[in-house]
C-alpha positions in Angstrom: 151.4 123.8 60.8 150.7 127.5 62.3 150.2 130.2 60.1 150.1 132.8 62.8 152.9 135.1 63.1 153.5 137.2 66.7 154.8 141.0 67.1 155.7 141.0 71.0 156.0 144.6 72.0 157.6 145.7 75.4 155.8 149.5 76.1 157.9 152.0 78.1 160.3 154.0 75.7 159.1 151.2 73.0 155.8 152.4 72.2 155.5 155.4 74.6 157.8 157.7 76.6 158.4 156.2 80.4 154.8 155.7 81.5 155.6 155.0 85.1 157.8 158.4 85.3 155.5 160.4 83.8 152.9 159.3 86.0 155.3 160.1 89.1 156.1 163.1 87.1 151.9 164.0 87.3 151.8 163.3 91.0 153.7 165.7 91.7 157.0 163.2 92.4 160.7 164.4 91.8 161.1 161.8 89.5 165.0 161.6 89.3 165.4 161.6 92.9 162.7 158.9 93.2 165.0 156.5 91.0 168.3 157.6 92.3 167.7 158.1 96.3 164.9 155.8 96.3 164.6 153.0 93.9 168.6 153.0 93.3 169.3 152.0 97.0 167.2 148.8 97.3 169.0 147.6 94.5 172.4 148.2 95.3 171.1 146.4 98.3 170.4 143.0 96.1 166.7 144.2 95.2 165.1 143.4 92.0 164.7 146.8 90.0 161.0 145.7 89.4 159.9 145.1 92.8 161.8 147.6 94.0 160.1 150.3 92.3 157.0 148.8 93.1 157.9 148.9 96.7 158.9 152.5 96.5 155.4 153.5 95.0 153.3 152.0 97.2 155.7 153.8 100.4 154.6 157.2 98.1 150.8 156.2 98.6 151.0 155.2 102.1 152.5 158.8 102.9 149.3 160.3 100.6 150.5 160.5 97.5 147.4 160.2 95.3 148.2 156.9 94.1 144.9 155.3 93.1 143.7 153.5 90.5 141.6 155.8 89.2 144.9 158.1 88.8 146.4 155.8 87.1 143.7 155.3 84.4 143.3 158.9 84.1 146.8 159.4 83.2 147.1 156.5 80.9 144.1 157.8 78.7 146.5 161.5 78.8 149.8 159.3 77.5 150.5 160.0 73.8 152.5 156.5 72.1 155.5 157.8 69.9 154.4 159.3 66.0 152.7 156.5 63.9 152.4 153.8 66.7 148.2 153.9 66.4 148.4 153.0 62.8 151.2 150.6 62.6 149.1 147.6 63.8 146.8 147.4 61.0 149.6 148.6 57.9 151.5 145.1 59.2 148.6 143.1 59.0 148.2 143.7 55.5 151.4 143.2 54.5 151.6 140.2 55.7 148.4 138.8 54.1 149.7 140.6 50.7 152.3 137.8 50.6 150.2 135.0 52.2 146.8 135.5 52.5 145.8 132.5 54.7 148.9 134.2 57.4 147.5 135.8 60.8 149.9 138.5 62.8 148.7 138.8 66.3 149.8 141.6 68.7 151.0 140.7 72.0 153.2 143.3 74.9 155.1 141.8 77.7 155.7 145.1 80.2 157.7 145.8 83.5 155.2 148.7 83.8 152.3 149.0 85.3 148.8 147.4 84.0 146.6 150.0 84.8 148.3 152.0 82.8 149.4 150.2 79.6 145.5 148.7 79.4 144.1 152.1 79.4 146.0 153.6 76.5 144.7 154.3 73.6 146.9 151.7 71.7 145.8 148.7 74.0 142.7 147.8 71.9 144.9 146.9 69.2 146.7 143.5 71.8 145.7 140.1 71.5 147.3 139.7 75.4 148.8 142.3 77.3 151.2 141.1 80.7 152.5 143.6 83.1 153.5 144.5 86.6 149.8 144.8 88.2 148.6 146.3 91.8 146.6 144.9 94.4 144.3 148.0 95.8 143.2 148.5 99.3 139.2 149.5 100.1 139.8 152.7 98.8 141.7 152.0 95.0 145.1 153.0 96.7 148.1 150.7 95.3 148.8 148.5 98.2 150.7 145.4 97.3 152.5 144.1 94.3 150.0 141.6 92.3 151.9 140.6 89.6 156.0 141.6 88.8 156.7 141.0 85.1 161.2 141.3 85.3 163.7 140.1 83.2 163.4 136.5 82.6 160.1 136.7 83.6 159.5 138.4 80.2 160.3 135.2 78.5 157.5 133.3 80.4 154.7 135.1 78.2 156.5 134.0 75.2 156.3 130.6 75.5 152.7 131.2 76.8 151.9 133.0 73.2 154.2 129.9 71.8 151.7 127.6 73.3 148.7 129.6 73.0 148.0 130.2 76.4 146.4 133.2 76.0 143.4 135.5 76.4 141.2 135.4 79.3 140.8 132.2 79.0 143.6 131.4 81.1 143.3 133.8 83.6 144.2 132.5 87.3 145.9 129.3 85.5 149.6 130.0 86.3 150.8 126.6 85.8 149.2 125.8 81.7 152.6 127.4 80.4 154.3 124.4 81.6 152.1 122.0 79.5 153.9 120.1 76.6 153.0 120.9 73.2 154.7 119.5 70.5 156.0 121.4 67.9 153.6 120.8 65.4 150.9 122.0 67.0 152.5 125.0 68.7 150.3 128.3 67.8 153.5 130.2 67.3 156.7 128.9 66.9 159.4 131.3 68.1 161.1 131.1 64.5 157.7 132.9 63.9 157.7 135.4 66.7 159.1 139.3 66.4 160.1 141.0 69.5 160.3 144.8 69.8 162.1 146.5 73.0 164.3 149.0 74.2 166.1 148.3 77.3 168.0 145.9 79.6 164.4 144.4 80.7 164.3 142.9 77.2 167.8 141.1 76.6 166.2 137.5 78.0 163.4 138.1 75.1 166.1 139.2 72.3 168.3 136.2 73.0 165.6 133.9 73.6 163.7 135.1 70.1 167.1 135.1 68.1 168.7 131.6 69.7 165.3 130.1 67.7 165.3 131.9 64.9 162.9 134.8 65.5 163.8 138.5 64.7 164.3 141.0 67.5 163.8 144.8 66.6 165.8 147.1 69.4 164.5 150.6 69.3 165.8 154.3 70.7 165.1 157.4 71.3 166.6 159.4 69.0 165.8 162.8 70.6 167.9 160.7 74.0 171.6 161.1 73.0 172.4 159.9 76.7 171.0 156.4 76.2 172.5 155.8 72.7 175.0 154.1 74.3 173.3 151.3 75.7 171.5 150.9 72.3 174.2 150.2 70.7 175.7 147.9 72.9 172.3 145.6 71.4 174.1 145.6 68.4 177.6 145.0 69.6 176.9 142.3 71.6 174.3 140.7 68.7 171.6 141.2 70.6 169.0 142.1 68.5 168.9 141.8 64.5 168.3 145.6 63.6 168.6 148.8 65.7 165.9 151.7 64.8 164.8 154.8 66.5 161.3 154.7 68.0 159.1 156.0 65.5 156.1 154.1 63.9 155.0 156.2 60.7 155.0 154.6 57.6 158.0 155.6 56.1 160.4 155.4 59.0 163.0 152.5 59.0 161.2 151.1 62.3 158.2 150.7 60.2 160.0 149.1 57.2 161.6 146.8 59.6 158.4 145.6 60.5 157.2 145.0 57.3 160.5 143.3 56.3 159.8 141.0 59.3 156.9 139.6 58.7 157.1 139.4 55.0 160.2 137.0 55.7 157.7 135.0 57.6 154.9 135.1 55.5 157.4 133.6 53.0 158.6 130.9 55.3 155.4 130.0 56.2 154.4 129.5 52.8 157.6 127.4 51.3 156.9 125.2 54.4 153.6 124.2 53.1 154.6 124.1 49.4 157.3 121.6 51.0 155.4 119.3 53.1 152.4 119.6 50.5 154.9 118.4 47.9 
């Protein structure tokens, strides 16, 4: 019977402004017009969104935009994550053993953003596993080709992989373990145990996926972004996610609480399961 609980995380506008556009943004790139004249095409055209912008970026570098890796780590150890999200790891932790002490909360974020990016922030220490949209590099660092996309559904793939516990380096360059059977008594998270936090259309397949089995997904916002509000609350009108809370970490803020609350309910299921099957 697992005692582990998992906090999925998507990044971009969950735990940091836009990474991707503020890299563009750094580079030098008209960053509307990239999305709208750009990106926007391809997919009116049946493209993916992810590829798509992938595709776009790696056009940028081929025309000398400085589009290295070594940019992009510099700019991910530049990237501030939103008020609070540095100390939030640890504060749920310890919540979550103040109600069962034998309870483990790992970390996990499931990005369409860029790897080189999210694995350089100063947050990234604090991830048990960390999937994103990765680039293959020619013989001088430039992006090249698309290594790994992480999309839509795709998202839900690392899920079950953390479900299984098919994580870690460990399974590196083993694509095909997330298809191996594990019955439900031995899973290392069952999804009933599983909190996903995200922020955009990207995230939907996760939400349903976490709720439909009993997880809780956590939608955040921008409260400072009055233009997406709308689509934020269409999470809650069409019962996507089980709470709606602007994208701020400190202790205090409702987003915070509603972590706490989380895995506390957990905590507590966990241990009435074992005061039930010890009795």
């Amino acid at each position: 019977m697992s005692q582990t609980i998992a906090v999925v995380f998507d990044f971009d506008d969950t735990l940091a402004p836009d990474s991707t556009s503020s890299f563009l943004e750094s580079a030098g790139i008209d960053v509307p017009a990239f999305w709208r004249d750009e990106v926007q095409p391809l997919v009116a055209n049946g493209w993916d969104p992810i590829p798509a912008y992938l595709y776009r970026m790696i056009e940028l570098a081929k025309k000398g935009r400085p589009i290295t890796k070594a940019a992009l780590v510099t700019w991910a150890r530049k990237l501030k994550p939103f008020s609070g999200a540095t100390r939030v790891f640890d504060r749920v932790r310890r919540h979550a053993k103040s109600i069962h002490e034998n309870v483990r909360v790992e970390f996990y974020l499931v990005s369409s953003g860029i790897g080189d990016i999210v694995r350089n922030t100063r947050i990234a220490v604090h991830f048990d596993d960390i999937w994103t949209c990765d680039f293959h590099y020619d013989e001088n660092e430039v992006i090249a080709f698309p290594k790994n996309v992480v999309s839509f559904t795709d998202k839900t793939r690392y899920l079950f992989q953390i479900s299984k516990g098919v994580v870690g380096p460990g399974v590196r360059g083993k694509p095909f373990d997330v298809n191996k059977k594990v019955d439900a008594p031995k899973l290392h998270v069952p999804l009933d145990q599983m909190v996903f936090v995200g922020d955009g259309l990207t995230d939907v397949p996760c939400f349903s996926l976490v709720r439909k089995n009993g997880g809780i997904a956590i939608g955040v916002f921008d409260q400072h972004a009055k233009d997406k509000w709308g689509k934020a609350w269409g999470f809650i009108e069409d019962g996507r996610v089980s709470n709606l809370v602007p994208a701020d970490f400190r202790k205090d803020s409702a987003l915070s609480i509603s972590l706490m609350m989380a895995v506390e309910s957990m905590a507590r299921k966990i241990r009435l399961r074992e005061q039930t099957y010890q009795g």
